[in-house]
RODO-2510 file (C-alpha; in nm, 4 decimals, decimal comma):
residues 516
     n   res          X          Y          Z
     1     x    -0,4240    -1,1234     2,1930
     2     x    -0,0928    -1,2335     2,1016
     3     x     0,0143    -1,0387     1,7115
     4     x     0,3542    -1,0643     1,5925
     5     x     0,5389    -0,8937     1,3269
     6     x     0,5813    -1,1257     0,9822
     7     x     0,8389    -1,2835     0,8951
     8     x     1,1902    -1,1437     0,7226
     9     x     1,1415    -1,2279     0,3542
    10     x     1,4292    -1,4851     0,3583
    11     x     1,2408    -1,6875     0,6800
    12     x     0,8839    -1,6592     0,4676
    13     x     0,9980    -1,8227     0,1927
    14     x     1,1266    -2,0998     0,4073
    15     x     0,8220    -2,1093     0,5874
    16     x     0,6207    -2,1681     0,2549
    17     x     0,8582    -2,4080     0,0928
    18     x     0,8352    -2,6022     0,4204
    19     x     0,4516    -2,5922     0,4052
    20     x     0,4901    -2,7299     0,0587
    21     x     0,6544    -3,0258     0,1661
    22     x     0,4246    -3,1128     0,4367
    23     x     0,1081    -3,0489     0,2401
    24     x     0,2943    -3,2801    -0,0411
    25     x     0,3055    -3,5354     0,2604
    26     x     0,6453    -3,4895     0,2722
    27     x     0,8413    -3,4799     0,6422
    28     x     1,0448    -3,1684     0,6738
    29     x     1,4258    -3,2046     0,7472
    30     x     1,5704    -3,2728     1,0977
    31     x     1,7937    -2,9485     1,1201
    32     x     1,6631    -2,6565     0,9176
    33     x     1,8432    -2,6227     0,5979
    34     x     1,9135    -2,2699     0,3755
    35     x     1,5555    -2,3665     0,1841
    36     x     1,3425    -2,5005     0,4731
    37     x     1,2649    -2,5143     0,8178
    38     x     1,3156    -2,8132     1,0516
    39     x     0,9626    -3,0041     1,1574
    40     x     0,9685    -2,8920     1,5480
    41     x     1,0468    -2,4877     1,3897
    42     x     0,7914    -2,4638     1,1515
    43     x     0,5329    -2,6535     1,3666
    44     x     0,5816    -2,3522     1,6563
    45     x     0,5351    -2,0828     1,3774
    46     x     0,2303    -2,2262     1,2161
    47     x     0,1088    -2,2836     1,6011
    48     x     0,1165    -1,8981     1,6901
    49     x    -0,0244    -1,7345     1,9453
    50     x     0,0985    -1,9719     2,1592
    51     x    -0,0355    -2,0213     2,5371
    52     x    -0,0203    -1,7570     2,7601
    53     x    -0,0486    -1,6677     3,1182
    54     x    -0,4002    -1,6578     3,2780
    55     x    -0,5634    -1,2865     3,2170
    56     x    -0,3412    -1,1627     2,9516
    57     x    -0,5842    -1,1460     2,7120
    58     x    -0,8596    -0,9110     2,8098
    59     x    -0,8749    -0,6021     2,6191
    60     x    -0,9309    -0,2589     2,7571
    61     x    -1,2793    -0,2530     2,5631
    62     x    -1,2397     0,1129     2,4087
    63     x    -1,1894     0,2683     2,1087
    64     x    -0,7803     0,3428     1,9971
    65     x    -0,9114     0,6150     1,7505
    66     x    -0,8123     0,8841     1,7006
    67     x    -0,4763     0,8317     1,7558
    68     x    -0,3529     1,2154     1,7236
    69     x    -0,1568     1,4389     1,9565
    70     x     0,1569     1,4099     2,1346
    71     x     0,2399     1,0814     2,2569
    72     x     0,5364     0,9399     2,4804
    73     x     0,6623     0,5623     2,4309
    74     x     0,9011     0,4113     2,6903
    75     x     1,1811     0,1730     2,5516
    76     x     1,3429    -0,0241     2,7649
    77     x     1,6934    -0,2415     2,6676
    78     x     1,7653    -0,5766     2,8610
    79     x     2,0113    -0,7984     2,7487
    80     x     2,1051    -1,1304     2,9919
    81     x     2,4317    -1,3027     3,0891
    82     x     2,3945    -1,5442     2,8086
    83     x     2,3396    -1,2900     2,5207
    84     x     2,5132    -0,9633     2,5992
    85     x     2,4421    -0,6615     2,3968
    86     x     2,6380    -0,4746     2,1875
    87     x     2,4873    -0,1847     2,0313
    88     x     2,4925     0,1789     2,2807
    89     x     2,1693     0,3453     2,3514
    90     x     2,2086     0,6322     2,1526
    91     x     2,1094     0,4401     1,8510
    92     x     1,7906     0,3540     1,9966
    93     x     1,6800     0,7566     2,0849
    94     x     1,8122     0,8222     1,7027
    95     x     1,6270     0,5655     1,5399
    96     x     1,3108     0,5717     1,6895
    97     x     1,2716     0,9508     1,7916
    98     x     1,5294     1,1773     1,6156
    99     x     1,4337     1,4182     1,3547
   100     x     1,6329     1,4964     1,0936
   101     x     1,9322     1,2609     1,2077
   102     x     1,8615     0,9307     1,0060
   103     x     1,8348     0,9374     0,6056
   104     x     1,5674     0,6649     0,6173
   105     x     1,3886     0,8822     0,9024
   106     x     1,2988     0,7789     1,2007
   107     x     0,9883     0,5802     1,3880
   108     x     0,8906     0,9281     1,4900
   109     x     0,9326     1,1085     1,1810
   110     x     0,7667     0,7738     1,0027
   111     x     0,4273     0,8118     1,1763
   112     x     0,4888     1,2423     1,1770
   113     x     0,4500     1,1582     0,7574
   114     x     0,1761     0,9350     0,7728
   115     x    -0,0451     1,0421     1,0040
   116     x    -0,0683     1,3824     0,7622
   117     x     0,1451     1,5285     1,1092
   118     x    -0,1801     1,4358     1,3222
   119     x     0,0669     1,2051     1,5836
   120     x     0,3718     1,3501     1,7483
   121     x     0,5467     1,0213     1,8260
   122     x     0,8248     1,0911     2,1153
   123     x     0,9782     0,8764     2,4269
   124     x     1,2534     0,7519     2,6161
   125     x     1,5459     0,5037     2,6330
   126     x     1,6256     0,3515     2,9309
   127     x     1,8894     0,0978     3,0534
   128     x     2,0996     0,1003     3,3852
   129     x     2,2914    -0,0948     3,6127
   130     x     2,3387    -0,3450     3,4166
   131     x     2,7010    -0,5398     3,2701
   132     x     2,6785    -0,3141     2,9286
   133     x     2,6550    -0,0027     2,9333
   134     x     2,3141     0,1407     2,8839
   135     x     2,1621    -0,2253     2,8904
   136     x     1,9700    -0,3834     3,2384
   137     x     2,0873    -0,6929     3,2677
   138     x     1,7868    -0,9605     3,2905
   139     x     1,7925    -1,2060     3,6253
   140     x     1,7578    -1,5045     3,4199
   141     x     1,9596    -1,6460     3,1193
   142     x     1,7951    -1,5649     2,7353
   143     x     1,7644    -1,9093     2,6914
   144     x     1,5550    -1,9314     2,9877
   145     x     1,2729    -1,6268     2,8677
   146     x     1,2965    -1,8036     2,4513
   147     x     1,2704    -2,1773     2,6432
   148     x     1,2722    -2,2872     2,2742
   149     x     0,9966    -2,1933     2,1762
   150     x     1,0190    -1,8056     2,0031
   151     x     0,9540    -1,7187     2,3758
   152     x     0,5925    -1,7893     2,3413
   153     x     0,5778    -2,0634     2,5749
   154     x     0,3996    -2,1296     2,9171
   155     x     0,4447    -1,8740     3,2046
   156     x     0,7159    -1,8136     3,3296
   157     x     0,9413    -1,9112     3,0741
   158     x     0,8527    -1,7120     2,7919
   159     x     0,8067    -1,3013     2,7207
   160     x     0,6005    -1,2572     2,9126
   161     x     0,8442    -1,2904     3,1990
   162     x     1,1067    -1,1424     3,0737
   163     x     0,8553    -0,8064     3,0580
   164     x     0,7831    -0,8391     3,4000
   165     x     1,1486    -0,8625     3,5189
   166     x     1,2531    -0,5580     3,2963
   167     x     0,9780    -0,3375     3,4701
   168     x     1,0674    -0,4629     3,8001
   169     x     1,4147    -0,3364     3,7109
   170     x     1,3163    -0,0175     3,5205
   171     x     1,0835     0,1180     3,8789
   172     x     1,3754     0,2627     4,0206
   173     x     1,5230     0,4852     3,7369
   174     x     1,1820     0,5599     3,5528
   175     x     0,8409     0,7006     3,6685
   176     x     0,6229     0,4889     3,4357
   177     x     0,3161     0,7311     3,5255
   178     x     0,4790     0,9848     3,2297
   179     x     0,3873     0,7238     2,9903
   180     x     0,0251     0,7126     3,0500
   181     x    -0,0466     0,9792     2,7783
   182     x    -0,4218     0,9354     2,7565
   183     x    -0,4954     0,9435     3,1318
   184     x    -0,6606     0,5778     3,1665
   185     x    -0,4280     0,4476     3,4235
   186     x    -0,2388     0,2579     3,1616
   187     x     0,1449     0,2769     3,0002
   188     x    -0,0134     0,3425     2,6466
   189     x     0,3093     0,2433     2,4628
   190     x     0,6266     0,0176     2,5832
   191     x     0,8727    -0,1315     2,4318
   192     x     1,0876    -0,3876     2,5093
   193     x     1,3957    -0,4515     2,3350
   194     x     1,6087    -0,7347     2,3594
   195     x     1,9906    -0,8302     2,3139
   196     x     2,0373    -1,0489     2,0078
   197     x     1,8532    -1,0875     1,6769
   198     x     1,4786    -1,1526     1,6159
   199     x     1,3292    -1,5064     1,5939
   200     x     1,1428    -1,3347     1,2799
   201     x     1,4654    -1,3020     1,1144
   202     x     1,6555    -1,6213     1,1927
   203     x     1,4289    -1,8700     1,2385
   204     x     1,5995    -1,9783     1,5357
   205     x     1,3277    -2,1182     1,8273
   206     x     1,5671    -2,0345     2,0844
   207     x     1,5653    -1,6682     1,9976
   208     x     1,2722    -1,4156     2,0625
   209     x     1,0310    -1,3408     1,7386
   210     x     0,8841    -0,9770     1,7998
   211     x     0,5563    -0,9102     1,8899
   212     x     0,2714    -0,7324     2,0615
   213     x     0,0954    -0,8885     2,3604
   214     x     0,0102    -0,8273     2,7094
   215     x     0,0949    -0,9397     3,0839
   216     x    -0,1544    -0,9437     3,4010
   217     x    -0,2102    -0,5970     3,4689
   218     x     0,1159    -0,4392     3,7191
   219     x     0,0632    -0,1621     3,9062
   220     x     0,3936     0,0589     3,9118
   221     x     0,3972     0,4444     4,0164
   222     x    -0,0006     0,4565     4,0149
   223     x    -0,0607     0,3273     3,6371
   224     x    -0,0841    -0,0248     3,5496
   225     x     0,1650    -0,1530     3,2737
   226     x    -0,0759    -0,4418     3,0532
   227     x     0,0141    -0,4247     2,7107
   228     x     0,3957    -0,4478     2,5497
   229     x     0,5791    -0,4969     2,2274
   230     x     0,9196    -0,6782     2,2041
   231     x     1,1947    -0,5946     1,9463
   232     x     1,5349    -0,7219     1,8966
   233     x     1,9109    -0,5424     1,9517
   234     x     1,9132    -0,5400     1,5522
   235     x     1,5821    -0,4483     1,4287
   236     x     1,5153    -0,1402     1,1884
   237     x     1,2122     0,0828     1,1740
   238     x     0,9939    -0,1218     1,0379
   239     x     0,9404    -0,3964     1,3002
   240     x     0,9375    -0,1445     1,5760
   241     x     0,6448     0,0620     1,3935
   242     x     0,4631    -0,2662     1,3138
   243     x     0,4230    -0,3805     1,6417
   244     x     0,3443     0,0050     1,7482
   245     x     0,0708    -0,0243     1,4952
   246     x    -0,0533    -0,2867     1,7230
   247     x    -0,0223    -0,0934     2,0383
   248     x    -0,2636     0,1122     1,8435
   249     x    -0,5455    -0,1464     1,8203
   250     x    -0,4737    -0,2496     1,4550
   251     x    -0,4544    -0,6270     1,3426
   252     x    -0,1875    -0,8029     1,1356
   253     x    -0,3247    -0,7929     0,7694
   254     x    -0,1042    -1,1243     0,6925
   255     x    -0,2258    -1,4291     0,6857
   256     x    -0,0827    -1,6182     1,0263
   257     x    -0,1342    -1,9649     0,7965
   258     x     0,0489    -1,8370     0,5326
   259     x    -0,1976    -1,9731     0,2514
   260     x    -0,1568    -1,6167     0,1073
   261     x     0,0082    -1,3211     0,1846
   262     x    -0,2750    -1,0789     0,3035
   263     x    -0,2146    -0,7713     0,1954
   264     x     0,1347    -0,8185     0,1239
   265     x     0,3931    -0,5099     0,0726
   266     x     0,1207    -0,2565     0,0188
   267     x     0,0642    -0,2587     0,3915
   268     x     0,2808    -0,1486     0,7283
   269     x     0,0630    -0,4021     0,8962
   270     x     0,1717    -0,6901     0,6467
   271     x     0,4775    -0,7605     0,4659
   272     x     0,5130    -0,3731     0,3771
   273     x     0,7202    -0,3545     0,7625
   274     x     1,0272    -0,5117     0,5504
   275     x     1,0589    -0,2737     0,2749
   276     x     1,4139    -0,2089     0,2555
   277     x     1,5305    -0,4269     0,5037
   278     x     1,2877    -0,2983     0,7433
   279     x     1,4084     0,1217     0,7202
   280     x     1,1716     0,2025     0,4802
   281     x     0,8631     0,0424     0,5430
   282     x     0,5758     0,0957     0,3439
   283     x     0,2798     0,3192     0,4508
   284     x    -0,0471     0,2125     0,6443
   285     x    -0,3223     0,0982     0,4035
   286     x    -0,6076     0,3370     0,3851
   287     x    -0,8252     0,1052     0,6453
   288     x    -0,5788     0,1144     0,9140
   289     x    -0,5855     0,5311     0,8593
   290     x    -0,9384     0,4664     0,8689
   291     x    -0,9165     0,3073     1,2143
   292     x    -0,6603     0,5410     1,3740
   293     x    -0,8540     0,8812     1,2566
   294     x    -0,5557     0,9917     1,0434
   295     x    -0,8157     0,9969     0,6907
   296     x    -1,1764     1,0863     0,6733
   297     x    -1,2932     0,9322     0,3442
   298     x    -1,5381     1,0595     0,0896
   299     x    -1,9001     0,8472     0,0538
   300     x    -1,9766     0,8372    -0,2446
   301     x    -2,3520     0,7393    -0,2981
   302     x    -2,3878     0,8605    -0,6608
   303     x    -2,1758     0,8910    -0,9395
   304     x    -1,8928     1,1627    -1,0553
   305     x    -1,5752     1,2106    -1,1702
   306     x    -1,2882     1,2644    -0,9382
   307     x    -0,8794     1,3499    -0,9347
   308     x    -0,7081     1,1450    -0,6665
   309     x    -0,4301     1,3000    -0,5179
   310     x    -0,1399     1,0948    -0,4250
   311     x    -0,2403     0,8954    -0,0629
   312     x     0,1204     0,9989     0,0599
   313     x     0,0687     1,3771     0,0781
   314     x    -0,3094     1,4274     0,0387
   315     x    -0,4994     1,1480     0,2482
   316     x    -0,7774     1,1601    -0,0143
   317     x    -0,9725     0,8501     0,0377
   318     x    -1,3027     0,7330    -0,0974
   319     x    -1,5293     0,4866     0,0195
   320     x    -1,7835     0,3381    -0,1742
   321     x    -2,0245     0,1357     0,0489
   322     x    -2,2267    -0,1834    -0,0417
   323     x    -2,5689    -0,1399     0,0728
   324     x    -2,6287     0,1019     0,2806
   325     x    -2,3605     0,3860     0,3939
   326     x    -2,3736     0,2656     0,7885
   327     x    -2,2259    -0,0520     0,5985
   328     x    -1,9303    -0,3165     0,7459
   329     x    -1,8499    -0,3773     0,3869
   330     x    -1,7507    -0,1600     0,1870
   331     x    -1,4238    -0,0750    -0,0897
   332     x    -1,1878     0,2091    -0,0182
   333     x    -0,9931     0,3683    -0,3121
   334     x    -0,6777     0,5945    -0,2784
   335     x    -0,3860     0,6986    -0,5233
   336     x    -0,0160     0,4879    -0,3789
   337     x     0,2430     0,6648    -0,5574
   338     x     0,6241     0,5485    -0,4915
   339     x     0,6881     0,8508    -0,2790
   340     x     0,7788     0,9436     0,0871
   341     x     0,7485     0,6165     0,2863
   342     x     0,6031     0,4297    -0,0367
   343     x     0,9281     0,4646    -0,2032
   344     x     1,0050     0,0755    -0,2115
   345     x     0,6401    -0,0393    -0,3358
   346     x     0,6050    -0,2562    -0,5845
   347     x     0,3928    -0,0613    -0,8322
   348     x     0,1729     0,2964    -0,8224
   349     x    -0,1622     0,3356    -0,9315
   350     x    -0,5287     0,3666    -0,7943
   351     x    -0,5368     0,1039    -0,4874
   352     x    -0,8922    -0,0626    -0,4321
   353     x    -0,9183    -0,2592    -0,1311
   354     x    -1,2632    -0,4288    -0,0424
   355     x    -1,3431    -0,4259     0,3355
   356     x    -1,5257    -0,6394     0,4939
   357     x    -1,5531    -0,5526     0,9131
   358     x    -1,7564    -0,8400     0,9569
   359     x    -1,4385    -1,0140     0,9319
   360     x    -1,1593    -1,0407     1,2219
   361     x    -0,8588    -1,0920     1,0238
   362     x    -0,6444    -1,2094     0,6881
   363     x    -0,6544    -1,5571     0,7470
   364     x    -0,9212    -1,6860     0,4551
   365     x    -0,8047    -1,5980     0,1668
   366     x    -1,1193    -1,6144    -0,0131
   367     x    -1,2893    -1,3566     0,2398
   368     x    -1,0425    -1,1391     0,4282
   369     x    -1,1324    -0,8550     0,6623
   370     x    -0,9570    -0,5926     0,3852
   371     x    -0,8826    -0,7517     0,0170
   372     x    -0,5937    -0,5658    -0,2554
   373     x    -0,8634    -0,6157    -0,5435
   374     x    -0,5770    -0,6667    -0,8029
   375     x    -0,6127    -0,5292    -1,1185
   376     x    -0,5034    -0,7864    -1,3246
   377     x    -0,7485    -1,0935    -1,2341
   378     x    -0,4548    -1,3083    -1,0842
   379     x    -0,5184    -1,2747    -0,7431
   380     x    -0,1698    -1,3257    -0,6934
   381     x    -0,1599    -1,2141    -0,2995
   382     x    -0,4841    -1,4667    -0,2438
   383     x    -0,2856    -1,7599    -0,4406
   384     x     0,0694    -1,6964    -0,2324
   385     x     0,2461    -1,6072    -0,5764
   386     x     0,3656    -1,2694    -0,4645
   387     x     0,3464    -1,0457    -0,1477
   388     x     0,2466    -0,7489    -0,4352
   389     x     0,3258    -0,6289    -0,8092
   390     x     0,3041    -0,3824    -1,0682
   391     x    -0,0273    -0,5366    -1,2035
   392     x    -0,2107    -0,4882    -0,8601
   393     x    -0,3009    -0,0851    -0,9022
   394     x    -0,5065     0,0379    -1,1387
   395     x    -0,5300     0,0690    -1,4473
   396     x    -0,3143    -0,2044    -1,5565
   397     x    -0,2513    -0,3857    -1,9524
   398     x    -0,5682    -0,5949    -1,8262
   399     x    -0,7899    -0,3655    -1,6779
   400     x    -0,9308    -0,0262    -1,6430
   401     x    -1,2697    -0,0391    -1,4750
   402     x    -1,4066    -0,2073    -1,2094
   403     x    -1,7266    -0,2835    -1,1694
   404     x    -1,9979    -0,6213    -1,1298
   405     x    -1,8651    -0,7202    -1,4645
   406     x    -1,5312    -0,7042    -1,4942
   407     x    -1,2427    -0,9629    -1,3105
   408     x    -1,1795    -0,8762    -1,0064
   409     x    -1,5648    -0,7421    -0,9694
   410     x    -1,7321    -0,5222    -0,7382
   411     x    -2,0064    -0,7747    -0,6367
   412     x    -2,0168    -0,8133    -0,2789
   413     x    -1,8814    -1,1258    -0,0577
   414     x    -2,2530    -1,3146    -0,0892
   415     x    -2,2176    -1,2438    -0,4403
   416     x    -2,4917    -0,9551    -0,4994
   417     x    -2,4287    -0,6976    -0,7124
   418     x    -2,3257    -0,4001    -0,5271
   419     x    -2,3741    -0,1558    -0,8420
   420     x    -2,0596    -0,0035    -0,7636
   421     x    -1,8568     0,0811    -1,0456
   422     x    -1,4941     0,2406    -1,1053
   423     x    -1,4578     0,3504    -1,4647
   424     x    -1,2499     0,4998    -1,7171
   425     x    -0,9215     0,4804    -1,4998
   426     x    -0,6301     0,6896    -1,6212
   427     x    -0,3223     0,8055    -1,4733
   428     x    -0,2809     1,2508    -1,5259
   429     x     0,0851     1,2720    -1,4275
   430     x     0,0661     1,2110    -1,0152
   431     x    -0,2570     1,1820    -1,0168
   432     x    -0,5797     0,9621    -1,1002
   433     x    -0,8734     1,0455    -1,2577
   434     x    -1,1613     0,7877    -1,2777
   435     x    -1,5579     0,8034    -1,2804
   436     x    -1,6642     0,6271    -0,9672
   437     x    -2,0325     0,5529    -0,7832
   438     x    -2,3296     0,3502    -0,7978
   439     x    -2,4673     0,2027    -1,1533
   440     x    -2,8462     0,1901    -1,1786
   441     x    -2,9832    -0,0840    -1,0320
   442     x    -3,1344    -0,3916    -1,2248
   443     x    -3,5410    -0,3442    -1,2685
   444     x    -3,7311    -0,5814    -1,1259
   445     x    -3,9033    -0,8232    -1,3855
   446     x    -4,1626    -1,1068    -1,4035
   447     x    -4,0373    -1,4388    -1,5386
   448     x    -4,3659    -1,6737    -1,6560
   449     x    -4,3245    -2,0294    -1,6650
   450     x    -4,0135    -2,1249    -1,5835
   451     x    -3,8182    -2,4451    -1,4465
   452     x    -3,6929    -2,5007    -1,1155
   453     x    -3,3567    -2,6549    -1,2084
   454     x    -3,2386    -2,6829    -0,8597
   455     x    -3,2641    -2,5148    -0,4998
   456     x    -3,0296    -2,4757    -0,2451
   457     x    -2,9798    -2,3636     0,1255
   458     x    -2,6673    -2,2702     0,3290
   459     x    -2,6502    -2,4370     0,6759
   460     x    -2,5185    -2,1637     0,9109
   461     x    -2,7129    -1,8003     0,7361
   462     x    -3,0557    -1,7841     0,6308
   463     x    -2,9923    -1,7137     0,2502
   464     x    -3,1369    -1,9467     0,0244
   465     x    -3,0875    -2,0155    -0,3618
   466     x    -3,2957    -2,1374    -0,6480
   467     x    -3,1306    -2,2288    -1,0119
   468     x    -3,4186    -2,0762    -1,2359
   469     x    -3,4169    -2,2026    -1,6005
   470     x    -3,2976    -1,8658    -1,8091
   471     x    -3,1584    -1,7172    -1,5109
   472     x    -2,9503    -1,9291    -1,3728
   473     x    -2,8951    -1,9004    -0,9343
   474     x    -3,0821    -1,6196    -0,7793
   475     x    -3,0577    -1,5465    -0,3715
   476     x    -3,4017    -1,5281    -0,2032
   477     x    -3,4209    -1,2070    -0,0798
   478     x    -3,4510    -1,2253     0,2781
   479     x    -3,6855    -0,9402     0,3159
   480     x    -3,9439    -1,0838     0,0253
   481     x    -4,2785    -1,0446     0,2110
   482     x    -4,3498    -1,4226     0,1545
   483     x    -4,0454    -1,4735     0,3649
   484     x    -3,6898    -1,6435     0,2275
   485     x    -3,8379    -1,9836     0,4236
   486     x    -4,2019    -2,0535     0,2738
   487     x    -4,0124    -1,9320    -0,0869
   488     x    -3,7897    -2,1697    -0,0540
   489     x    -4,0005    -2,4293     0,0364
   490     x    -4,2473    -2,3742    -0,2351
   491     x    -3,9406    -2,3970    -0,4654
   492     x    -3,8319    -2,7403    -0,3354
   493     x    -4,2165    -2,8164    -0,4027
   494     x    -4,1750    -2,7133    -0,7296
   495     x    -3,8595    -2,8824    -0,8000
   496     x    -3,9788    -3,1654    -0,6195
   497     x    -4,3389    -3,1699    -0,8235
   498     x    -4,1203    -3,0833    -1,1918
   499     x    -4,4053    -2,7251    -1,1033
   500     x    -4,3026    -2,4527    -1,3340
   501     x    -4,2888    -2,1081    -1,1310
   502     x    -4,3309    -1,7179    -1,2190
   503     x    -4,1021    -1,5260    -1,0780
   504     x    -4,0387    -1,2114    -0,9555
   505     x    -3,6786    -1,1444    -1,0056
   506     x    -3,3770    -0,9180    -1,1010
   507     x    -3,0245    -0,9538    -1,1493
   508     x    -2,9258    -1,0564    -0,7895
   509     x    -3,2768    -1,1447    -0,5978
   510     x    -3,5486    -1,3269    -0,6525
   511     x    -3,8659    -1,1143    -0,4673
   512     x    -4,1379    -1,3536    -0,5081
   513     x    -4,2800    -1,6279    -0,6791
   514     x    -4,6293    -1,8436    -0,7543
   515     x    -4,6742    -2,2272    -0,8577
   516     x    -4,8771    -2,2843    -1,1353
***
């Protein structure tokens, strides 16, 4: 699947103000202006992924994680006779896999820190034979591979392409076996970096936005080169460990509509790639660590009092689970502090993000697959008015508990109380202490007599709702032994009949029930 890095700041507010304008039923300008995007621009980016060639898409079908070790990336410049290059190679081997050379570190040195020095990030630069020195010069003209349209356009003109011409050209002065670091036939981790500056940057359809995505499987030196990201001439750190992040197995955390901003800065796999112009971008969210094996979070079933360590030197995690601990949903908590690789954050506290695997992606902003439950109610990153702020860690001027009660809450997605609570939050000079677990859970009680206000039914689950007078909406429990269908239908009856019921209910369920 086609996942590209977001957008530069500058081109995402254009992007928005653009998608203001058409939802107002406005028509964007003809030529894109220093606020918005032209029509034809802004339709391609909304559009993304594009079309690709036949049997790009299949996945390997295995498990990324861990991701720990030694591993070897190839990099591979190409520039073309219409777009020359100008930067050497050296800057390439320094910025991705120096130590010590860059004050911003390096992409090596970046995932050295935040894997917890699990992943040993090296590679190689290559680029010969070409018209610049240190470049391979591509057989057909840039304009050809972009096509005007960010280069994700139909086969042959597009990326794609271009990555199979680069490889052709790379056989004879690499041996792309040394890059197959896991032993499963495949180049685990290319690059691809162009002459020229990134579509994600200028907006421009006729140059190249970056990405991650795949070509029909080449055999070269007795491995099989599949997957790629692409990078431009002038990209920092933070694109390049993006789309590496992808190469990984993780998902973009933005949201590819941009109704809202996904996770926003607090995440690599988000906005947090253009921290400081892109060479300081933020850390990975605790759910990507998750996924790649670097943290091994805490269950907590019960209820205690922890310290939380800062995330950036300790990994401390917990994971509070809603329903049982085998669980797809579930919240993670962790301590961001505004140090190492978090420097450029926009706030510190106790981060609580709400997981839900059942989920693919960012893209509904009322459900994502992982949530920043902001501490101060405003959902700000949901509503588009911020990619992150001070108010989104806890505790916070409106907020220093979290639990069924309090806004955001800790009820789960079909609105259940999970009985997970955060309490008394409070910062202890780096760290966090709070009181965190599972609240008792409501009794069970038997409600005589009462009205059936109104019932209701969703069309693609099996939960069911009835609007009990006192109570309000309770969810038939789905495993009542009466079964969530004859309930339901005996409380239509009832509604139907104006029947009063008793029921057996608590806070969240309703258990049973009988006609009178």
């Amino acid at each position: 699947m086609l996942k590209s890095v977001p957008p530069s700041p500058e081109l995402e507010k254009k992007i928005r103000n653009t998608k203001k304008l058409v939802n107002a039923g406005e028509s964007p300008p003809k030529q894109t202006t220093a606020d918005v995007l032209d029509f034809r621009s802004y339709a391609l980016i909304i559009g993304r992924p594009a079309r690709s060639r036949a049997h790009t898409l299949i996945s390997k079908g295995r498990e990324r994680a861990p991701v720990v070790g030694s591993r070897k990336a190839l990099v591979l410049l190409v520039d073309f006779s219409d777009n020359a290059a100008s930067q050497n190679k050296q800057h390439y081997s320094d910025m991705l896999f120096s130590s010590g050379v860059y004050s911003t570190k390096s992409l090596r040195e970046y995932f050295w820190d935040i894997s917890y020095r699990k992943l040993n990030m090296g590679g190689d630069v290559s680029g010969e034979g070409g018209q610049t020195a240190g470049w391979y010069r591509a057989q057909s003209a840039y304009s050809y591979y972009t096509n005007g349209e960010y280069g994700f356009g139909d086969y042959p003109k597009n990326a794609q392409k271009l990555v199979e011409d680069a490889v052709d050209m790379a056989s004879s002065y690499v041996n792309f076996a040394d890059y197959d670091n896991d032993g499963d036939g495949y180049v685990d981790a290319l690059f691809i970096v162009h002459a020229g500056t990134g579509a994600e940057v200028s907006g421009n359809v006729n140059d190249i936005w970056s990405h991650q995505w795949s070509i029909s499987p080449k055999t070269v030196h007795g491995v099989k080169v599949r997957d790629y990201s692409m990078e431009p001439e002038d990209g920092n750190i933070g694109v390049f460990c993006h789309e590496l992040g992808h190469v990984f197995g993780l998902p973009d955390l933005y949201d590819y509509d941009y109704d809202s901003a996904g996770v926003g800065r607090w995440d690599l796999m988000a906005a947090g790639s253009w921290l400081n112009n892109g060479k300081t971008p933020s850390d990975m969210g605790s759910w990507c660590k998750l996924k790649l094996g670097w943290v091994n979070p805490t269950t907590i079933t019960g209820q205690q009092t922890v310290t939380i360590k800062p995330y950036a030197t300790s990994g401390q995690v917990y994971r509070l689970p809603v329903g049982g601990a085998s669980s797809k949903e579930y919240f993670l908590l962790c301590n961001r502090r505004r140090i190492n690789f978090d420097e450029y954050l926009p706030g510190e506290g106790l981060m609580i993000l709400h997981v839900d695997e059942n989920q693919s992606n960012n893209n509904d902003q009322d459900h994502y697959l992982v949530d920043v439950e902001q501490c101060d109610g405003k959902r700000a990153l949901n509503k588009n008015a911020d990619s992150g702020d001070a108010s989104d860690p806890y505790p916070c001027s409106a907020n220093a508990a979290f639990t069924a009660s309090t806004t955001p809450g800790s009820k789960a997605y079909d609105g259940a109380d999970s009985r997970i609570a955060v309490t008394n939050i409070q910062r202890s000079g780096e760290d966090i202490i709070a009181t965190i677990g599972l609240e008792e859970a409501a009794a069970k009680v038997w409600y005589y007599s009462r009205k059936v206000n109104s019932t209701f039914a969703h069309h693609t689950t099996q939960w069911a709702w009835a609007n009990i007078d006192g109570l309000g909406w309770r969810r038939i429990k789905e495993s009542s032994a009466d079964g969530t269908t004859n309930l339901f239908a005996a409380f239509c009856e009832s509604l139907g009949n104006n029947r009063p019921v008793h029921v057996y209910a608590d806070d969240n369920f309703i258990y049973t029930m009988y006609m009178i």
